[in-house]
N, CA, C and O of each residue as an XYZ file, in Angstrom:
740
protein
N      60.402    -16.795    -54.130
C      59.628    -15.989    -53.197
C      58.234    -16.591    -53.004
O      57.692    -16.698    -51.904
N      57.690    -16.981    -54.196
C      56.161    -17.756    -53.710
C      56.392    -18.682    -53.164
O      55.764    -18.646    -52.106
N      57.159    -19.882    -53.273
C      57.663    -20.698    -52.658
C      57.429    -20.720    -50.988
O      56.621    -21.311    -50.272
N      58.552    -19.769    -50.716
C      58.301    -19.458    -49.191
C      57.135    -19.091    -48.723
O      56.430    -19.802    -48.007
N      56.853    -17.920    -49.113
C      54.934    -17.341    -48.784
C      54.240    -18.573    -48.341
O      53.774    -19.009    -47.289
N      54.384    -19.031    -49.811
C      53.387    -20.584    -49.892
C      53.147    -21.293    -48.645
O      52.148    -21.707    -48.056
N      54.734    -21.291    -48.388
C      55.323    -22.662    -47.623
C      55.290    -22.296    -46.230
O      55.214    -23.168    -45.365
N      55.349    -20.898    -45.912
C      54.363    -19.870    -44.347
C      53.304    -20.117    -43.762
O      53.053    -20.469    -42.609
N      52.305    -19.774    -45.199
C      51.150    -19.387    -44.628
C      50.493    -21.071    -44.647
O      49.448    -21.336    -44.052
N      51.339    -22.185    -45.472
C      50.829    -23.271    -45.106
C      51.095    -23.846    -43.832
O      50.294    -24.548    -43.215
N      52.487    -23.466    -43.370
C      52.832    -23.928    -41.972
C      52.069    -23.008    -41.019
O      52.229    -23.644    -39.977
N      51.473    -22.125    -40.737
C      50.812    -21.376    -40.282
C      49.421    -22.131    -40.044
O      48.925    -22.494    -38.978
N      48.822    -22.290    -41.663
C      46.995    -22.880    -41.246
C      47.717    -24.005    -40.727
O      47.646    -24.214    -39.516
N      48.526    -24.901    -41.592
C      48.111    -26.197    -40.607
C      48.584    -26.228    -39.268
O      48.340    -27.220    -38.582
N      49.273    -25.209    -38.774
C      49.782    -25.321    -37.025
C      48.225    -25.345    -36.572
O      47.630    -26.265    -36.010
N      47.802    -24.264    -36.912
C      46.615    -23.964    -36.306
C      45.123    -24.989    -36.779
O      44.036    -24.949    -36.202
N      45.342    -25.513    -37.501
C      44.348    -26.768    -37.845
C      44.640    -27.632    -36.853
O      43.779    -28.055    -36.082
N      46.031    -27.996    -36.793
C      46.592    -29.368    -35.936
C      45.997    -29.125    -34.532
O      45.216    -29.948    -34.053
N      46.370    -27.960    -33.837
C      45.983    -27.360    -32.696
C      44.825    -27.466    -32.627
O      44.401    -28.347    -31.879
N      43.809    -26.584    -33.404
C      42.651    -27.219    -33.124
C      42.078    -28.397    -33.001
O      41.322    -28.619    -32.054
N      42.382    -29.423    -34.040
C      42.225    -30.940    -34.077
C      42.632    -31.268    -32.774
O      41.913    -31.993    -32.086
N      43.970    -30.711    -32.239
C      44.514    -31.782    -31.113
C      43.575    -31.593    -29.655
O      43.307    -32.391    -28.757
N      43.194    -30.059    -29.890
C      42.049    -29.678    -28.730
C      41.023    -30.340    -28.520
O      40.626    -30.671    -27.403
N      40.451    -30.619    -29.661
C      39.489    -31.580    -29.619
C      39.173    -32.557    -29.165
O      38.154    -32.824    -28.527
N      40.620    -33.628    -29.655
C      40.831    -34.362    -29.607
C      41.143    -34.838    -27.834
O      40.821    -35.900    -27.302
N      42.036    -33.378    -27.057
C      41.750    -33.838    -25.995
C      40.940    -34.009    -25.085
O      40.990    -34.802    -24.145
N      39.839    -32.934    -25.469
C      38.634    -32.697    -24.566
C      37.701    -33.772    -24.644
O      36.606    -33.783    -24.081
N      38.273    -34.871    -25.516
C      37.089    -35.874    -26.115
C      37.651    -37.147    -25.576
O      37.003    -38.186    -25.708
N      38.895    -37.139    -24.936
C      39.578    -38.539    -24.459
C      39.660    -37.624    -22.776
O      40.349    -38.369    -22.079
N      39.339    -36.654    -22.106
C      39.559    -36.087    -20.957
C      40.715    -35.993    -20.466
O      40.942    -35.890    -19.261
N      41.624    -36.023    -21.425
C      43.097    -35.849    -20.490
C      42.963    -34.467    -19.835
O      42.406    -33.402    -20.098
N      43.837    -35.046    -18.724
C      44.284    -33.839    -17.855
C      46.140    -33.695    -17.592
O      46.852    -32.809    -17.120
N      46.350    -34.773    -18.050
C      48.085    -34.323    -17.289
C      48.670    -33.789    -18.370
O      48.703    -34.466    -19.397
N      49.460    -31.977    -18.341
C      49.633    -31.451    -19.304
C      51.015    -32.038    -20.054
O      51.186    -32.060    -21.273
N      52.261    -32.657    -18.710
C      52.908    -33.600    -19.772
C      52.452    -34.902    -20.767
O      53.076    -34.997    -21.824
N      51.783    -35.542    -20.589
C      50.995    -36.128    -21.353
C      50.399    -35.653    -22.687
O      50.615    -36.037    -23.837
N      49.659    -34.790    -22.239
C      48.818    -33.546    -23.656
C      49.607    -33.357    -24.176
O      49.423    -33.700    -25.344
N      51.355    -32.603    -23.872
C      52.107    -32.171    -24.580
C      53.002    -32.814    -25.419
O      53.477    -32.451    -26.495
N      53.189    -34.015    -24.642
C      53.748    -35.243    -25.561
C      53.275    -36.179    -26.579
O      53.952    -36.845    -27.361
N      51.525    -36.103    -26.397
C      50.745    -36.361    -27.425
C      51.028    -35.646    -28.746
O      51.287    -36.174    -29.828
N      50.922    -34.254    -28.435
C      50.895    -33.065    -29.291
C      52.326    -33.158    -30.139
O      52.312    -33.469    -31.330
N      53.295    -32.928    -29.583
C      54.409    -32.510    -30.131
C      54.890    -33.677    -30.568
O      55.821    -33.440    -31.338
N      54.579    -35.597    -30.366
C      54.730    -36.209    -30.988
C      54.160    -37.342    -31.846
O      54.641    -38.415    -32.211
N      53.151    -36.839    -32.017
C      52.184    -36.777    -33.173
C      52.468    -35.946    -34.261
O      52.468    -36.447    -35.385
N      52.795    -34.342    -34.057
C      53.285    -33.877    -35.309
C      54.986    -34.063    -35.417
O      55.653    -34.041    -36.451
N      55.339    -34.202    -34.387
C      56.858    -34.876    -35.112
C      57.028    -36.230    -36.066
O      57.756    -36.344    -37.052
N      55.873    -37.521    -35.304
C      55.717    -38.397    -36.754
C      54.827    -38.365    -37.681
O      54.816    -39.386    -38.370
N      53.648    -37.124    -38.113
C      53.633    -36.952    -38.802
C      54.322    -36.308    -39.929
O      54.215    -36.763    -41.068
N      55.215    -34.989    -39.586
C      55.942    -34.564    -40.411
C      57.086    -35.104    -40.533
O      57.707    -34.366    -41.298
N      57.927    -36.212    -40.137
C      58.771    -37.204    -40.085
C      57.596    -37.943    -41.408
O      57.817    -37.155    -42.327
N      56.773    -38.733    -41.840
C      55.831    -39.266    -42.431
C      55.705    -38.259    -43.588
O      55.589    -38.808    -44.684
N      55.700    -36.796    -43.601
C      55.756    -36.259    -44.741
C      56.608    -36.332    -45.342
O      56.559    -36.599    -46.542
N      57.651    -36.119    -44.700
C      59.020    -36.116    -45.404
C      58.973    -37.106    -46.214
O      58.846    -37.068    -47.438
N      59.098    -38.196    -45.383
C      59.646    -39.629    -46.398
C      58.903    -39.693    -47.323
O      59.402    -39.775    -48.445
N      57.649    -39.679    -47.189
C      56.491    -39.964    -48.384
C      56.853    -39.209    -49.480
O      56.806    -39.488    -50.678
N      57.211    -38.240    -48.921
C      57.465    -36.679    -50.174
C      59.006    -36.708    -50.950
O      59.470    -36.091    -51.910
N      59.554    -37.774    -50.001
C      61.019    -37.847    -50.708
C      61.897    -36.217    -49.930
O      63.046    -35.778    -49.981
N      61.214    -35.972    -49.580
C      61.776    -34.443    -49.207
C      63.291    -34.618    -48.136
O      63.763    -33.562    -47.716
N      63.942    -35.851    -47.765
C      64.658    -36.143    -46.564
C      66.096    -34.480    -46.937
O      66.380    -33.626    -46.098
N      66.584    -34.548    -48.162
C      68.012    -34.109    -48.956
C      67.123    -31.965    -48.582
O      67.701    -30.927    -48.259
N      65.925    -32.194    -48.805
C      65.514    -30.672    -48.835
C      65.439    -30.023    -47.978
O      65.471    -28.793    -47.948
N      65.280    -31.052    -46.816
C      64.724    -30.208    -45.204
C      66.500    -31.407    -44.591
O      66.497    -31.942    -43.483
N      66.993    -31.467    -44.984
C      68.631    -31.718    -44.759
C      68.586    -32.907    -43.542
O      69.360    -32.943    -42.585
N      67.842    -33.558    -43.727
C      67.779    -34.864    -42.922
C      68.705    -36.122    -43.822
O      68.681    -37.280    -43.404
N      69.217    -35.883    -44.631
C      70.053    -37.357    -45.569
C      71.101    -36.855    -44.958
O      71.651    -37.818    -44.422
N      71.902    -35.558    -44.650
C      73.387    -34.959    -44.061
C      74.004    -35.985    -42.891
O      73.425    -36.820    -42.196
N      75.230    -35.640    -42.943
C      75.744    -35.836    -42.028
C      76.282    -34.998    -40.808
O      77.146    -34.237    -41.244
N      76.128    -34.852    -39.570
C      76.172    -33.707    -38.790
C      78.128    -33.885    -38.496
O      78.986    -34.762    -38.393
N      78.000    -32.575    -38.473
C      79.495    -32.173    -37.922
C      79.944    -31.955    -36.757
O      79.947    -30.804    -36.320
N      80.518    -33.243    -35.851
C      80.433    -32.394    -34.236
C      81.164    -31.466    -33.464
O      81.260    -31.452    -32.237
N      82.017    -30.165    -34.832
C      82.167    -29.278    -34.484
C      81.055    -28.164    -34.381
O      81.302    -27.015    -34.012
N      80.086    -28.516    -34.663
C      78.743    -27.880    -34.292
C      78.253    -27.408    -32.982
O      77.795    -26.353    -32.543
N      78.571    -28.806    -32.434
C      77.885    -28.825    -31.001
C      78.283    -27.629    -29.495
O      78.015    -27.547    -28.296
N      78.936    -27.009    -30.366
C      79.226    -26.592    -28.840
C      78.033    -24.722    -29.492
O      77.715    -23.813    -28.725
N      77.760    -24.775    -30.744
C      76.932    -23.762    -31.047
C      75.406    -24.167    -29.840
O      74.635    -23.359    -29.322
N      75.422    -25.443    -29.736
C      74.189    -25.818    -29.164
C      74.044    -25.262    -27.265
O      73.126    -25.526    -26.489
N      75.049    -24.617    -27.054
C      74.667    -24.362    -25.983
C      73.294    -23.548    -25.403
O      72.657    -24.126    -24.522
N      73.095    -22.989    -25.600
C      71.611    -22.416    -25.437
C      70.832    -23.510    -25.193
O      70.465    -23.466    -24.018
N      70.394    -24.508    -25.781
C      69.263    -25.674    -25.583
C      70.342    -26.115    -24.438
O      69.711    -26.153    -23.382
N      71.379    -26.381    -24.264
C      71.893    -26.661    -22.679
C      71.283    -26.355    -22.041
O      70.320    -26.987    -21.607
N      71.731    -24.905    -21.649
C      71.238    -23.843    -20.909
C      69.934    -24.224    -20.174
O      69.656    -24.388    -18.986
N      69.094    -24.319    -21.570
C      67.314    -24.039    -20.905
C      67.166    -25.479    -20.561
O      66.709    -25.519    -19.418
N      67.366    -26.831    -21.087
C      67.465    -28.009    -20.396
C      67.684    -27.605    -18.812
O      66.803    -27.516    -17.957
N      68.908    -27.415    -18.675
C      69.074    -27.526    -17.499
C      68.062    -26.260    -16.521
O      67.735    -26.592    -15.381
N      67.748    -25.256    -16.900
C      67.119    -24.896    -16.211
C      65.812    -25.061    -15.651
O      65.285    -24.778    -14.575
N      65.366    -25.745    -16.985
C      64.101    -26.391    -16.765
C      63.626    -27.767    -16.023
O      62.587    -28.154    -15.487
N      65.234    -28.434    -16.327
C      65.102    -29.652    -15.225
C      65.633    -29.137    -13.536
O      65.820    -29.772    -12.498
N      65.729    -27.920    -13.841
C      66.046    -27.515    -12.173
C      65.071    -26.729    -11.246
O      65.032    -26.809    -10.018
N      64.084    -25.753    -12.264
C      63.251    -25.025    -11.857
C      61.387    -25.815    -11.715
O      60.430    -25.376    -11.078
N      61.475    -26.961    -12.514
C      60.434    -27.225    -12.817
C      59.739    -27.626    -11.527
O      60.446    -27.684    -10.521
N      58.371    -27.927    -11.419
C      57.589    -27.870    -10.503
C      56.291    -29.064    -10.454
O      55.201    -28.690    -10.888
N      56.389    -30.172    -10.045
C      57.788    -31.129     -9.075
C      58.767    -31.163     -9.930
O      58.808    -31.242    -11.158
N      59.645    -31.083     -9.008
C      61.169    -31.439     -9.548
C      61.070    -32.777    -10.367
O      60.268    -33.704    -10.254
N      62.190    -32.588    -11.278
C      62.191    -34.062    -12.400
C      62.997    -34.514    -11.914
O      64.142    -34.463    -12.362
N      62.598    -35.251    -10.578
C      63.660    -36.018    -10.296
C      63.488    -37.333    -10.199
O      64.363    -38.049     -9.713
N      61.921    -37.976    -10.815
C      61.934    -39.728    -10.940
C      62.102    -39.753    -12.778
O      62.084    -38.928    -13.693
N      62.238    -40.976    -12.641
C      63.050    -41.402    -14.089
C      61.865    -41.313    -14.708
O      62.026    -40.799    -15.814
N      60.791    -41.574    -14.499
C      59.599    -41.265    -15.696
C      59.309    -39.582    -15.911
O      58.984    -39.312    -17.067
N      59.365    -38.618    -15.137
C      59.184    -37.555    -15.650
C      61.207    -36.751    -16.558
O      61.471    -35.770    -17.254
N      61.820    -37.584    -16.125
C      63.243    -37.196    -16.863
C      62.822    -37.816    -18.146
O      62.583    -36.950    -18.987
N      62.647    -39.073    -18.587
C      61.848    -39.497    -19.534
C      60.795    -38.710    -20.333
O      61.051    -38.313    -21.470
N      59.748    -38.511    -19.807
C      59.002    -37.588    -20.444
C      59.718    -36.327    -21.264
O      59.736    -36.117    -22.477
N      60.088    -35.842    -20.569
C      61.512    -34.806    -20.862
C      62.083    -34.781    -21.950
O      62.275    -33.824    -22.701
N      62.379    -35.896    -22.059
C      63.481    -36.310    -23.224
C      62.478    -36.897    -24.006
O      63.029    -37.009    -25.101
N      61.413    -37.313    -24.105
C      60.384    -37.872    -25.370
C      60.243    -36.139    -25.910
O      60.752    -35.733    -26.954
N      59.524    -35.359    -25.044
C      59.191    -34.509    -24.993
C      60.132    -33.294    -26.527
O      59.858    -32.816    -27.628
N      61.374    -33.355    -25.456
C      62.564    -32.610    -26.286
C      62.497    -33.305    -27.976
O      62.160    -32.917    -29.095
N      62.845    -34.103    -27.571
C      62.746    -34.914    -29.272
C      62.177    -34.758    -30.158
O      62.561    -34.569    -31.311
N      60.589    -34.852    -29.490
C      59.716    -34.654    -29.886
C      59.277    -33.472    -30.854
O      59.003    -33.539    -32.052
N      59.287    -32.191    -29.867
C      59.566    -31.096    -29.990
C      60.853    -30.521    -31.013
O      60.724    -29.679    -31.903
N      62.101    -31.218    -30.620
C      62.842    -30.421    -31.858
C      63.252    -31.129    -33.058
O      64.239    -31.065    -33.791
N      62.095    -31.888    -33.031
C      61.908    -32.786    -34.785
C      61.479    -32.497    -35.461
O      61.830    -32.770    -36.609
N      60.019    -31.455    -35.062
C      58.947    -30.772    -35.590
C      59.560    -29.735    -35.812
O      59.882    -29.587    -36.991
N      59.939    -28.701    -34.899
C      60.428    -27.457    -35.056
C      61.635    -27.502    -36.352
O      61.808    -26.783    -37.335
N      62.280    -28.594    -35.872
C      63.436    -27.996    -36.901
C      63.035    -28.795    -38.047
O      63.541    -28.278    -39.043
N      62.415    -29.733    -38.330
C      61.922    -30.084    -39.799
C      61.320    -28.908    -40.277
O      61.781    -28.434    -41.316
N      59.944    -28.084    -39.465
C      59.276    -26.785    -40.240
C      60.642    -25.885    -40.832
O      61.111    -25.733    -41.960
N      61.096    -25.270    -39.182
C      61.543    -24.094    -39.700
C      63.390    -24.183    -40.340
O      63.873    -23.490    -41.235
N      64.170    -25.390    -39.420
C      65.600    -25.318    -40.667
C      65.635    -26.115    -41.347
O      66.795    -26.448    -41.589
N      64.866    -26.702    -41.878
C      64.149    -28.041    -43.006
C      63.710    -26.787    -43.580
O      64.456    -25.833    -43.798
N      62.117    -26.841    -43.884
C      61.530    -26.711    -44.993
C      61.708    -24.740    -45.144
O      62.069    -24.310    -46.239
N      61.536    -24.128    -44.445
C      61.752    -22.570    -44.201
C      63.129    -22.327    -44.689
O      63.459    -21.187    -45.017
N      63.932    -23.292    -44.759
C      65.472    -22.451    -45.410
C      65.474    -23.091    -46.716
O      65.991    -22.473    -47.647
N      64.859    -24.495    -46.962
C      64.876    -24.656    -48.129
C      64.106    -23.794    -48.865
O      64.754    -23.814    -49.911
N      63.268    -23.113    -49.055
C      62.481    -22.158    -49.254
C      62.820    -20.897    -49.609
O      62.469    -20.129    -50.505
N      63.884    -20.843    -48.346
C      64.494    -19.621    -48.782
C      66.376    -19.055    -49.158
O      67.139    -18.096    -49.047
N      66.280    -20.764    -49.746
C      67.558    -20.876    -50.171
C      68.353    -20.472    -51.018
O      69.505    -20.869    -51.191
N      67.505    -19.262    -51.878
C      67.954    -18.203    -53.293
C      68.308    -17.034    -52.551
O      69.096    -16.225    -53.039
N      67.730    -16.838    -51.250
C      68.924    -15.500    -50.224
C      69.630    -15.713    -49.426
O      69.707    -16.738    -48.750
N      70.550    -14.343    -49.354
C      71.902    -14.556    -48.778
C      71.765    -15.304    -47.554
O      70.630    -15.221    -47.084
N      72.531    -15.972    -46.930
C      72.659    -16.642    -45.926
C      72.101    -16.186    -44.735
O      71.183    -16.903    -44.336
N      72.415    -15.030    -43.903
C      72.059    -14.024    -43.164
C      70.556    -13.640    -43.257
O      69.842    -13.855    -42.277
N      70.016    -13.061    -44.428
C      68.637    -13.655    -44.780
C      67.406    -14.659    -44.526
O      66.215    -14.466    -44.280
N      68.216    -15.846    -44.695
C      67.948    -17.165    -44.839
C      67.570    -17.108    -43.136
O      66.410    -17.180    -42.731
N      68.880    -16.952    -42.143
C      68.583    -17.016    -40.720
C      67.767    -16.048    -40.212
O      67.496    -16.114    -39.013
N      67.153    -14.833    -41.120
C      66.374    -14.180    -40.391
C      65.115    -14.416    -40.710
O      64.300    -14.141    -39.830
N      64.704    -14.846    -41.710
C      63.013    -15.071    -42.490
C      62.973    -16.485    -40.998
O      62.102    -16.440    -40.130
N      64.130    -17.646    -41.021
C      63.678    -18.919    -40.287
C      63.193    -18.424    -39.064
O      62.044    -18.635    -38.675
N      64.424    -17.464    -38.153
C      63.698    -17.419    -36.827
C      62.819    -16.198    -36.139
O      62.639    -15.915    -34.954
N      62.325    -15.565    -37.413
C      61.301    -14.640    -37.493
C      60.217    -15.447    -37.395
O      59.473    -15.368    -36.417
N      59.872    -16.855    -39.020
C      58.886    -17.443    -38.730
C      58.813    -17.985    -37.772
O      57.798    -17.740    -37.119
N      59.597    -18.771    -37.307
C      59.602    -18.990    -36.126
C      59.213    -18.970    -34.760
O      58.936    -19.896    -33.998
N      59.248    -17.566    -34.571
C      59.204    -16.630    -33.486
C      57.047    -16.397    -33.783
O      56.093    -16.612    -33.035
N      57.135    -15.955    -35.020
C      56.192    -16.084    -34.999
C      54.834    -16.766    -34.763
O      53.760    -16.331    -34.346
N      55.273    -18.081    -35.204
C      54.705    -19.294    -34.850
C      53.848    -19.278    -33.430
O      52.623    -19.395    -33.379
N      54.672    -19.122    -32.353
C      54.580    -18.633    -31.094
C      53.312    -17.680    -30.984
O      52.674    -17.657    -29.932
N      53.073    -17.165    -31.697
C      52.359    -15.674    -31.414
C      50.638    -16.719    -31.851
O      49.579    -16.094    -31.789
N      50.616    -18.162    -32.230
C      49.421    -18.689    -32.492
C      48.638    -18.995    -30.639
O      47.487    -19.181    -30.244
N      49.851    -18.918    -30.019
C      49.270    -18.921    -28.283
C      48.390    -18.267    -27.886
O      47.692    -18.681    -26.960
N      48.124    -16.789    -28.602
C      47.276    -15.901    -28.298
C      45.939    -16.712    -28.009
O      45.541    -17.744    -28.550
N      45.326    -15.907    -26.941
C      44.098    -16.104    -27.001
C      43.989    -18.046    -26.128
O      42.967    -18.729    -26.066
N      44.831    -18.277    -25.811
C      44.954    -19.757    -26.019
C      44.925    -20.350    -24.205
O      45.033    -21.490    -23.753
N      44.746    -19.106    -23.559
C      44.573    -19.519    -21.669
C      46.264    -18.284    -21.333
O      46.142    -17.325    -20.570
N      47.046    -18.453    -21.734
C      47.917    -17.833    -21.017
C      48.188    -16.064    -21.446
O      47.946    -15.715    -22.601
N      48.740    -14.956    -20.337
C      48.617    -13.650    -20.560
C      49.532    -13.636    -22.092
O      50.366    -14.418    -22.547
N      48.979    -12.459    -22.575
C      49.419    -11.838    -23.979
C      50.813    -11.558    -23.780
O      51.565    -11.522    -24.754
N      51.375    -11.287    -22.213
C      53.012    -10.650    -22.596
C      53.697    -12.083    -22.656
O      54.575    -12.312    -23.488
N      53.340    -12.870    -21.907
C      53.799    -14.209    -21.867
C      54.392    -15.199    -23.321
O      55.459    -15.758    -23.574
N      52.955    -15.034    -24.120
C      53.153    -15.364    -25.612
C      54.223    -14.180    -26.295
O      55.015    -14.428    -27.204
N      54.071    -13.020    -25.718
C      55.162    -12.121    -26.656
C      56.442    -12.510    -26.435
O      57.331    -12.647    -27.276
N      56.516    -12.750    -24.795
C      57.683    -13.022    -24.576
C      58.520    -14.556    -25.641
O      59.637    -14.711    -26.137
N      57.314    -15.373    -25.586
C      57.711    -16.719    -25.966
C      58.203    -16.340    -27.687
O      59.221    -16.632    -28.315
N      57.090    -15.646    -28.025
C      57.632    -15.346    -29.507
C      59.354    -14.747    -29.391
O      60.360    -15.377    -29.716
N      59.315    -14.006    -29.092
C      60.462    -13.235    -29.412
C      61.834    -14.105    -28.575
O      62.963    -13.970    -29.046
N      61.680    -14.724    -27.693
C      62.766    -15.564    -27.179
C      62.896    -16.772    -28.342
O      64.035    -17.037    -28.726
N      61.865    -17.443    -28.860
C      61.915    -18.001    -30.143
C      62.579    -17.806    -31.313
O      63.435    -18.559    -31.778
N      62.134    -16.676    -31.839
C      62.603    -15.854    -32.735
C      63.973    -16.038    -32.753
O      64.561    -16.691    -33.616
N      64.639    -15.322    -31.556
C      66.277    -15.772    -31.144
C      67.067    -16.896    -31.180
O      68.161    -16.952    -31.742
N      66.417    -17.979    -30.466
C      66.943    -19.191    -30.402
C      66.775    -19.953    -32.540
O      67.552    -20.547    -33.288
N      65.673    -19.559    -32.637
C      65.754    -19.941    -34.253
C      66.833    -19.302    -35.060
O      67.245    -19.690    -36.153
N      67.269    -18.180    -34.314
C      67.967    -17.391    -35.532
C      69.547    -18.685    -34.665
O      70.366    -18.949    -35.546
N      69.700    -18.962    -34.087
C      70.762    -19.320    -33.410
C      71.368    -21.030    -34.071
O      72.440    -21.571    -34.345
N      69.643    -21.413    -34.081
C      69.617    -22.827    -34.206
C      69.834    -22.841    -35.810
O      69.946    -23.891    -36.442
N      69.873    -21.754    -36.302
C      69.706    -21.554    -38.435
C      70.843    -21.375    -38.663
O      71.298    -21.908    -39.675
N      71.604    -20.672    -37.928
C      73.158    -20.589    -37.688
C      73.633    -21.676    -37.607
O      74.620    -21.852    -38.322
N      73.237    -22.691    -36.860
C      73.817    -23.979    -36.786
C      73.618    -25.087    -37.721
O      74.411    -25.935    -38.130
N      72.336    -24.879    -37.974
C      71.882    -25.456    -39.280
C      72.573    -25.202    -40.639
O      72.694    -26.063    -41.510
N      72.986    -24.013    -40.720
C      73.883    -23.801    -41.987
C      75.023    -24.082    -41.880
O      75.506    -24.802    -42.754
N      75.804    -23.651    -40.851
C      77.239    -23.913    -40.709
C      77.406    -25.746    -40.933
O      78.185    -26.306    -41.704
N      76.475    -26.354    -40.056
C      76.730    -28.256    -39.912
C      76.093    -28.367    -41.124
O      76.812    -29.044    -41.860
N      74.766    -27.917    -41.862
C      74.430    -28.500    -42.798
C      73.533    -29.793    -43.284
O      73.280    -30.362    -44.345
N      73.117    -29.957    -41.541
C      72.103    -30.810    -41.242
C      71.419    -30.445    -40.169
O      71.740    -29.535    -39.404
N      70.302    -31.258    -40.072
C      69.023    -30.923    -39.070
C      69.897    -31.889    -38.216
O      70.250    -31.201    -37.259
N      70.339    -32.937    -38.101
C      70.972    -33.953    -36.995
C      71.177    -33.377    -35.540
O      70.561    -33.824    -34.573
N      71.795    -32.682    -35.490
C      72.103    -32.096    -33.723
C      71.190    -30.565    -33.620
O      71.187    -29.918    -32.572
């Protein structure tokens, strides 16, 4: 149980350290293009915490040594789903090869970090409760995570919304994570 706490409220300050650092960091180089900012962001802490891992030996704890099962994959529909909606709704359309690109740095990016924090290190953590458990502490924190938007330029229902659609997709993606038994897909 301290373990996890621990291992929360540390993923917690440092989201919010990183964030701040990265704010900084952009207002001080003037970027403006938010795919850019965002791909800075999300892959910077994907090789840094890719960089923790290894250093830490941690690959077997946050289930990156596994081998993925590709009877898994069809659990992955949901990240279908919003892929495609997002490459359909977005605004310009992603329809030159550098912003489909971006996309896909982007995605990677993004679910290297996410799922190293929360079905990496958050289930190892909380790997002494029942299974069911296990998927609700991940995409609670999870969900929560989200709720650091506050205050951050966009409306308050917006971030609620993001939390709690989070929340879901984590509990979905922890499901998948346990059943395959790796972070891989």
């Amino acid at each position: 149980m301290r373990s996890l706490v621990t291992g929360l409220c540390a993923i917690f300050a440092g989201i919010a350290l990183y964030s701040w650092l990265l704010d900084a960091v952009v207002a001080a180089l003037a970027l403006e293009n938010e795919q850019v900012i965002y791909l800075l962001n999300k892959g910077t802490l994907a090789l840094l915490l890719l960089l923790l891992v290894v250093i830490l030996g941690h690959r077997q704890q946050v289930a990156l040594n596994c081998r993925a099962r590709l009877s898994t994959v069809p659990v992955f529909w949901p990240m279908l789903a919003i892929v495609l909606l997002v490459a359909a709704g977005s605004n310009p359309p992603l329809h030159t090869p550098l912003s489909l690109i971006m996309l896909f740095l982007i995605a990677v990016a993004v679910g290297l970090s996410e799922e190293i924090l929360f079905r990496g290190y958050v289930m190892h953590w909380s790997r002494h409760y029942a299974v069911r458990l296990q998927i609700v502490i991940s995409g609670v924190a999870f969900g929560a995570v989200h709720l650091l938007g506050i205050g951050k330029g966009l409306p308050t229902e917006v971030i609620l919304s993001q939390a709690y659609f989070a929340a879901a997709l984590g509990m979905i993606f922890a499901c998948a994570r346990i059943r395959d038994g790796a972070l891989f897909l």
